[in-house]
C-alpha positions in Angstrom: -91.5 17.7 48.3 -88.7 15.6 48.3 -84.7 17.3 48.4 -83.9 15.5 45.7 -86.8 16.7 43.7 -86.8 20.5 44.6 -82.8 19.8 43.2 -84.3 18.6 40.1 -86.5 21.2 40.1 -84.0 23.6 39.9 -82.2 21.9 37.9 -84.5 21.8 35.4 -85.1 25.9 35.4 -81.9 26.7 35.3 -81.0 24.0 32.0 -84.5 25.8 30.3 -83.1 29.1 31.3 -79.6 28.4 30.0 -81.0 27.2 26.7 -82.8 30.2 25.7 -79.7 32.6 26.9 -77.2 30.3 24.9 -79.8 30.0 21.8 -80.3 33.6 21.4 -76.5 33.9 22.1 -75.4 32.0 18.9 -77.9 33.5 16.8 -77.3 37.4 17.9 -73.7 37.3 19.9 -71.0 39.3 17.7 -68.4 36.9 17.0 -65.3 38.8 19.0 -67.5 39.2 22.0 -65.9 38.0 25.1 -67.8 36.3 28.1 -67.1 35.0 31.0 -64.0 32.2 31.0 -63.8 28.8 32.3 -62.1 28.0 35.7 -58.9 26.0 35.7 -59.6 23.3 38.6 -56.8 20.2 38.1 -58.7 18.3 41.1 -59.8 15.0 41.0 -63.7 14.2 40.7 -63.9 11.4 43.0 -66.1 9.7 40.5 -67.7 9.9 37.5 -70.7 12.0 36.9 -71.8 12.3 33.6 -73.4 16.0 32.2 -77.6 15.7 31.7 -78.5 18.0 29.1 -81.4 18.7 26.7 -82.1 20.8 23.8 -85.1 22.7 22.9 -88.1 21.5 25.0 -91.2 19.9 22.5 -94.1 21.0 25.0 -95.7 17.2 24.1 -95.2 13.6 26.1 -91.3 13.3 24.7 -90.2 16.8 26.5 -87.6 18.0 24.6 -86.0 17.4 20.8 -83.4 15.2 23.1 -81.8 14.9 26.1 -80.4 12.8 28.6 -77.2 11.5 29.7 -74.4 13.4 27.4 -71.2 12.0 29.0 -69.9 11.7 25.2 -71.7 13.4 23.2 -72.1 14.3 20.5 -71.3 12.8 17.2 -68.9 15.1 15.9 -66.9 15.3 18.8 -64.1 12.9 18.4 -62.1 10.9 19.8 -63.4 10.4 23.3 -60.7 7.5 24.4 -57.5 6.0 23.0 -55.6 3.6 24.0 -51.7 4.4 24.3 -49.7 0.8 23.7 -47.0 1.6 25.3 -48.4 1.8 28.8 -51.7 -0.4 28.2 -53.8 2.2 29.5 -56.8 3.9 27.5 -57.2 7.3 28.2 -60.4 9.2 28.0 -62.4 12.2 28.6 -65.8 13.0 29.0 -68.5 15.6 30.1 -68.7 15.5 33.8 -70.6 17.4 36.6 -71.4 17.5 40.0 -74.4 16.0 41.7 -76.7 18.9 40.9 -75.5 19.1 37.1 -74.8 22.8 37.5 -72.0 22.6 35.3 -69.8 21.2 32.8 -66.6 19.5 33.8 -64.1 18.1 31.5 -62.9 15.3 33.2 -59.8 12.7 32.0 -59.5 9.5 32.7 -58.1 6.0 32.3 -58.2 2.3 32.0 -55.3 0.8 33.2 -55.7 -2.7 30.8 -53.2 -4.5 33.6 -55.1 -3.7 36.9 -58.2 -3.7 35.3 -59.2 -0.8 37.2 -60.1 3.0 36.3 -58.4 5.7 37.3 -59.7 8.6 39.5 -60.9 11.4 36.9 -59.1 14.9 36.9 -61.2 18.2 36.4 -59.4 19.8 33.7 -61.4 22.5 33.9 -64.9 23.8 34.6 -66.6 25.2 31.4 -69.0 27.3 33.2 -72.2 25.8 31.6 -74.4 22.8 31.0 -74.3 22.6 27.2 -73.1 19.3 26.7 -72.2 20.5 23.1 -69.1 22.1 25.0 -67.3 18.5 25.5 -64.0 17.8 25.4 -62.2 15.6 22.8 -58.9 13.8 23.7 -55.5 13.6 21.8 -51.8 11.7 22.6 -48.3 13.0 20.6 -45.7 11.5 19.7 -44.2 11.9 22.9 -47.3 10.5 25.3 -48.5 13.6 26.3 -52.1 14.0 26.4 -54.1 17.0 25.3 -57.2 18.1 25.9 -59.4 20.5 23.5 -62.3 22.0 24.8 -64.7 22.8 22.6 -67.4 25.8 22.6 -71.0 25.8 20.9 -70.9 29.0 18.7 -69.4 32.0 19.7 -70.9 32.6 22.8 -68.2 30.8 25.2 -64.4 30.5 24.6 -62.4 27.1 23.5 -59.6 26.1 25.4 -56.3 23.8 24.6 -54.7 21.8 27.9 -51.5 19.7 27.7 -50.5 16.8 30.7 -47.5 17.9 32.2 -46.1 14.4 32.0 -46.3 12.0 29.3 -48.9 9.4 30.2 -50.0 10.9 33.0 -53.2 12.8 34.2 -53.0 14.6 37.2 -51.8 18.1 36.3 -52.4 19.8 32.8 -51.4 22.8 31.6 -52.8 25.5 29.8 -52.0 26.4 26.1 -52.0 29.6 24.7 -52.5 28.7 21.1 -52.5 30.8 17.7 -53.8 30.2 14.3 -52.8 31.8 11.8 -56.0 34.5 10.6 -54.9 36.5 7.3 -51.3 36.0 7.8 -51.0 37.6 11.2 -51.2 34.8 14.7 -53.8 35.5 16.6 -55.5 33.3 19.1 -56.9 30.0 18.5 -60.1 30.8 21.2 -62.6 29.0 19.1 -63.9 26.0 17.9 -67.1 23.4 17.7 -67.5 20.4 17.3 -63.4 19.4 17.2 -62.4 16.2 15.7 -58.8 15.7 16.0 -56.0 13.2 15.0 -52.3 13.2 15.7 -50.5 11.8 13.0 -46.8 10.4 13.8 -43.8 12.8 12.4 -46.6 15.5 11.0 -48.7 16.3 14.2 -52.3 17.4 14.9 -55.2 18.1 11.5 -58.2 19.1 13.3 -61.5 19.0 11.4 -64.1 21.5 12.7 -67.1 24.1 12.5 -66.5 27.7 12.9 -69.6 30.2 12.6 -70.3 32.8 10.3 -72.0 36.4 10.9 -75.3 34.3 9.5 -75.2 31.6 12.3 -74.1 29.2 9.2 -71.8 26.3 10.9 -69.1 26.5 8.0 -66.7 22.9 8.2 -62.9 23.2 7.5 -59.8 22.1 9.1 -56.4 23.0 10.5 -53.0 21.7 11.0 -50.2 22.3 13.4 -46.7 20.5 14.4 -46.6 21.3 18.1 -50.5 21.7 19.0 -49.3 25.8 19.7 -48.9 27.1 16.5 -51.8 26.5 14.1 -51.8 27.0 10.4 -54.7 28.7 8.4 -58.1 27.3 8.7 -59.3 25.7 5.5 -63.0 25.9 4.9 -64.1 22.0 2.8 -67.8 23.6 2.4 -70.6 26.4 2.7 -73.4 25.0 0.7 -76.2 27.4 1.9 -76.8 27.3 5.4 -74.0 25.3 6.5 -73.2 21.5 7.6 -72.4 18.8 10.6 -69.2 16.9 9.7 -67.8 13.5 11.2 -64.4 12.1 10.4 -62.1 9.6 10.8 -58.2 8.7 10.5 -56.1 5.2 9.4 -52.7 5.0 8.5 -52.4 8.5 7.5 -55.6 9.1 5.8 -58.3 11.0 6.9 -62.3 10.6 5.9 -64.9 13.3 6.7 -68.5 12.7 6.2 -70.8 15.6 6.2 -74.4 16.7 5.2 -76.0 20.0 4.9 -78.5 22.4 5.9 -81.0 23.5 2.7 -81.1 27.7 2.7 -84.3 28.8 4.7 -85.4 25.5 6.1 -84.4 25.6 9.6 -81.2 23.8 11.2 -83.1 21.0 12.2 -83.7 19.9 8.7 -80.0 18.5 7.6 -80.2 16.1 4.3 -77.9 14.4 1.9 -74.3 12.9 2.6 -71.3 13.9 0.8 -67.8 12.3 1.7 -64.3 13.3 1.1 -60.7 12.5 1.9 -57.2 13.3 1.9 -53.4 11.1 2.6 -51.2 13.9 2.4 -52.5 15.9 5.6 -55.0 18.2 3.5 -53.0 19.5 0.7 -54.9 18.0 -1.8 -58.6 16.7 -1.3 -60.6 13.8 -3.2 -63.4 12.1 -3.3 -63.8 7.9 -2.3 -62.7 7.1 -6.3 -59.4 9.6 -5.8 -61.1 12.1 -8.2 -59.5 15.3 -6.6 -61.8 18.5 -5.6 -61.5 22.0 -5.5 -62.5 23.5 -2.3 -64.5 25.1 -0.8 -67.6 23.2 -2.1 -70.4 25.5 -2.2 -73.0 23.7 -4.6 -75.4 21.3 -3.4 -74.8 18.9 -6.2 -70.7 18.2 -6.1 -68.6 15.4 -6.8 -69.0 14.4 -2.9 -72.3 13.8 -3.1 -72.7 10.1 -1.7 -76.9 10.3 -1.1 -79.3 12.7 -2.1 -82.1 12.2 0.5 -83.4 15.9 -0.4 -85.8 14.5 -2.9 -88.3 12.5 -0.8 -87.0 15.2 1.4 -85.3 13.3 4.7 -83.5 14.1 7.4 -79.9 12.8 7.5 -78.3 12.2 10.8 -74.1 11.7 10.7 -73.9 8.7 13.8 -69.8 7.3 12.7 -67.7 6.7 10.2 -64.4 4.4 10.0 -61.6 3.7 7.4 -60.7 -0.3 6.7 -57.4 -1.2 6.5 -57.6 -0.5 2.6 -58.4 3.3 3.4 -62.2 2.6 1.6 -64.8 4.3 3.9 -67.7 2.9 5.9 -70.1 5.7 7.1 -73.4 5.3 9.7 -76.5 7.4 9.1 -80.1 7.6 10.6 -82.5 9.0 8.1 -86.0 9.6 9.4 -88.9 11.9 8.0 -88.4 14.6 10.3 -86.7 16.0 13.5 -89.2 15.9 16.0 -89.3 12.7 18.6 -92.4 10.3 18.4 -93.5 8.0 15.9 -94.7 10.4 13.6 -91.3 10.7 11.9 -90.6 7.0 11.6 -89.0 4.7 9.9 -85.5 5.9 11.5 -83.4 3.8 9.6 -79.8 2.8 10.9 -77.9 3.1 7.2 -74.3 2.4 6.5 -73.2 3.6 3.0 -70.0 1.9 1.8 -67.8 2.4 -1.2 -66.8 -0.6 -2.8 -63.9 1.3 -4.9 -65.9 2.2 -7.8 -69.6 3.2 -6.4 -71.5 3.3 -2.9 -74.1 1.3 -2.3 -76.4 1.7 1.2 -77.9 -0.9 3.4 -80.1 -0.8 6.3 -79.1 -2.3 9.7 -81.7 -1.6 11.8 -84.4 1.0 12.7 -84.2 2.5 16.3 -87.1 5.1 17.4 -84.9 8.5 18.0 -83.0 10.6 15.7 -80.2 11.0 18.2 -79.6 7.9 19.0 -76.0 6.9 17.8 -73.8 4.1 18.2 -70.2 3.2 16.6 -68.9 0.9 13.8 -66.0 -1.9 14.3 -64.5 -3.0 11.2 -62.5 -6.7 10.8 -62.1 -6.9 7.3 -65.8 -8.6 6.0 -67.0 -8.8 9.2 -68.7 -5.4 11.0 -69.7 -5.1 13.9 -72.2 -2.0 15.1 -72.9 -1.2 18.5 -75.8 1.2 20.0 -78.9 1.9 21.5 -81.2 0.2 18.6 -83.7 -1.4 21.1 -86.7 0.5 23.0 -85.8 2.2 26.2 -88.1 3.0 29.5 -87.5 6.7 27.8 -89.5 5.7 24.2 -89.0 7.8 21.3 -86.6 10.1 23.3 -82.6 9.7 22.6 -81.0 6.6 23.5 -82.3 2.7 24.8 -81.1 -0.5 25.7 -77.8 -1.8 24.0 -77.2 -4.5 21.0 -74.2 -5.8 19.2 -75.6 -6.0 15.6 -73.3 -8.0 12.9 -72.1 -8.5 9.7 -70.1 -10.6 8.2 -71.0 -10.0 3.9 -69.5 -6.3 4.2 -72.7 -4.7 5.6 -76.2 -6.2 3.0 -77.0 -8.4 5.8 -77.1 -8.0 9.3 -78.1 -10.1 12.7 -78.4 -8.5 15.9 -75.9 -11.1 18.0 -76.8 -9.9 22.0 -78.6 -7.1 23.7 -76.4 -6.0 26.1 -78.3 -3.7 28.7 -81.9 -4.8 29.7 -84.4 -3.2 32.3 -82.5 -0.5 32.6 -84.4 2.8 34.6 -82.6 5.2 31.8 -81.7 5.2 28.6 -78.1 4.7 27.0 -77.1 7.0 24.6 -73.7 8.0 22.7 -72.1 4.5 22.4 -68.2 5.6 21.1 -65.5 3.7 20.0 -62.0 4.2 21.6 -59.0 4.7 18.8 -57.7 1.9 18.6 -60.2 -0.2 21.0 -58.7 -3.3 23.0 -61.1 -6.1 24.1 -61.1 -4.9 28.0 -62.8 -1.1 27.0 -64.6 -1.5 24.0 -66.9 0.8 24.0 -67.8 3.9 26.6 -71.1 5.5 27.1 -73.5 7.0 29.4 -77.4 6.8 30.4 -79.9 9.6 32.2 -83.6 9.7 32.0 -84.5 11.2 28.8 -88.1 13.1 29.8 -86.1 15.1 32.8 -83.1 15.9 34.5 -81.5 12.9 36.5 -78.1 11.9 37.6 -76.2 10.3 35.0 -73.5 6.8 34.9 -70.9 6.3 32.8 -70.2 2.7 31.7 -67.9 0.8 29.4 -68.1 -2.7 27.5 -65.4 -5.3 27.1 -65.5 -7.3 23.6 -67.1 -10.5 26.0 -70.2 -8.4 25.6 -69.9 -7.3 29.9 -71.1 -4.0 30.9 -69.4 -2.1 33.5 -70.8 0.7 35.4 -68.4 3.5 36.6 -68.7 4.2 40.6 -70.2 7.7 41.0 -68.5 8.2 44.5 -64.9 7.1 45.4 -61.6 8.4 46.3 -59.2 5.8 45.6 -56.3 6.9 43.0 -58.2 3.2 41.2 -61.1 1.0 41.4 -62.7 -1.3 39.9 -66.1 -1.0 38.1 -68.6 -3.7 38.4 -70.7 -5.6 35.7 -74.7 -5.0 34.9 -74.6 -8.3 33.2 -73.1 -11.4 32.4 -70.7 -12.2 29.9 -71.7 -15.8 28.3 
């Protein structure tokens, strides 16, 4: 046998092994258990080598529920990148590893938009697993310095809060030793899934995020702080029976969550419905789309949020994106499909966006893709929307990801044309297309690929707004280099 397979091999053991032992963690782990913490490394990578990672194997022809390369994923981690005007650079993060995906880096990065070149990622830390749910999420201050929250899947690991040194910079990061505020006492802020996070100028960060209960229920809320040390009390939005997935977004101020929920007794991998709300004064006060305001927490099914109910011909409801226009009205990207297992069985999986109009939502379908995990982003330019993702078939069919369109819109989302497939013949599939904040044409879009059906090495690649593919170089040790294209622009 081959070196590289008996590495697979291994790997492959080890990511099964780690699944059961982190499953039966979140499900039987007391909440203020303490296991084993995450290395500080602040070394550079000398490349960029995306996580592989699956989640809970099928036994059939697709392997697992999904898998692949999980660079940036998943959906409700957010932001990956943003771009930082004042030195045209985009920074970014991402799920790294080593070449025998033992374990989870978080690596930071950059595009510097005058060389057009990348920079050489730092190790922030290693997270001492290979749950790609454990990513890291990216944030800038008011003062250009970059922070770095590293998020934990349940209980069973701890989160952890870095801060650059320097403003704009990426090559040292220090530790925070955070609090939030727990029953009016500060204690530390160790915990967190599935962060979302926004700094907004003169206020500072509101995080929206899952904690879980004693009943494994992921309960959504959110939290505040001025400086990213001191952190307010968390805020639950909603509990409706067994708990929710949530993905937001932030213009000007405003902030728009999206979120579904988990029917009591059914099992968290049937999630249904959408609700949405919002809030412009940094989640004092709550509303839905229509400013109708809400008290929280929301805790019955059938609420003033309620966007869709898709619990009727009983479908599952998959959160891919959401965006704000410049109006503040939300746009917000769903896959619904008839159940959560990969094959063709649970088709149609409908690529939805939901819109609100200012006075009532309306849905229409883009596309249909053939994976309930595959996910792309939205781009909004006034009438004109633009969706990128994995939407076409893949070498890895029916399993998360594909090959890469451009789909378009230019009557507010009831129509739509796929304009360019961007990635074709590829050996893996793409998965986890994500949108920088405040995306310039040079790095549009980031994402990464790995075969689907079993462990593999796995690229990272970004698009420009030409429709060009870049592919990250694995190896290098240059402080830059430049990435080279897949494809050509037209």
């Amino acid at each position: 046998m081959k070196k590289y397979n008996i590495v697979m091999l291994i790997t492959l053991m080890s990511t099964l092994l780690s699944f059961s032992v982190e499953t039966w963690a979140q499900e039987h782990v007391h909440p203020d258990a303490q296991f084993a913490e995450a290395d500080i490394i602040g070394q550079k990578a000398n490349g960029f080598k995306g996580i592989w990672y699956m989640n809970q194997p099928s036994n059939d022809e697709y392997a697992y529920k999904y898998s692949g390369g999980m660079a940036t994923y998943p959906a409700n981690h957010r932001p990956f990148a943003i771009y930082a005007p004042q030195v045209q650079k985009t920074f970014f993060c991402f799920g790294g590893s080593d070449d025998e995906n033992s374990t989870l880096y978080h690596n930071v990065s950059y595009y510097d938009h005058k060389r057009k070149k990348l920079a050489n990622p730092t190790i922030v830390l290693d997270k001492k697993t290979t749950d790609a749910h454990d990513n890291p999420v990216i944030s800038l201050d008011d003062k250009g310095y970059i922070w770095i929250f590293s998020t934990s899947h349940g209980t069973s690991r701890p989160s952890y809060i870095s801060k650059s040194r320097k403003p704009y910079q990426i090559d040292q990061f220090e530790p925070i030793q955070a609090t939030e505020m727990v029953d009016g006492e500060a204690k530390p802020f160790t915990n967190f899934s599935y962060f979302q996070v926004y700094h907004v100028t003169g206020k500072g960060f509101i995080a929206l995020f899952t904690k879980y209960n004693n009943k494994g229920h992921r309960v959504i809320g959110f939290n505040t702080s001025a400086d990213g040390r001191s952190w307010g009390q968390w805020q639950v939005l909603a509990h409706i029976e067994d708990g929710h997935y949530q993905v937001s977004a932030e213009r000007n101020g405003k902030i728009g969550v999206a979120f579904d929920y988990h029917p009591k007794g059914k099992g968290l991998n049937y999630r249904t419905n959408l609700y949405y709300l919002e809030t412009s004064d940094f989640g004092k006060t709550w509303t839905t789309a229509s400013g109708n305001p809400v008290s929280l927490p929301l805790e019955e099914k059938q609420n003033a949020a309620l966007v869709h109910d898709y619990s009727h011909p009983r479908l599952n409801s998959y959160l891919l994106d959401i965006d704000l226009n410049e109006q503040g009205k939300p746009f917000i990207l769903t896959i619904t499909s008839k159940g959560y297992e990969a094959g063709p069985k649970n088709a149609p999986r409908n690529w939805t966006l939901s819109t609100f109009d200012g006075q009532q939502w309306t849905a229409n379908i883009v596309t249909q893709s053939d994976s309930n995990y595959d996910m792309g982003s939205i781009y909004l330019n006034d009438e004109d929307i633009t969706i990128i993702g994995p939407t076409v078939d893949g070498p890895q069919a029916y399993n998360p990801g594909g090959e890469i369109a451009i789909w378009r819109s230019t009557d507010i989302g009831k129509s739509w044309t796929m304009v360019k497939q961007v990635t074709e013949h590829s050996e893996m599939n793409h998965s986890y297309v994500r949108k920088p904040r405040n995306a310039q044409p040079d790095f549009y879009a980031i994402w990464a690929d790995g075969n689907a059906r079993k462990p593999s090495i796995s690229h990272l690649y970004y698009l420009d707004k030409n429709e060009t593919v870049y592919q990250m170089p694995r190896v290098f040790n240059k402080k830059l280099v430049k990435a080279s294209s897949i494809n050509k622009a037209p």
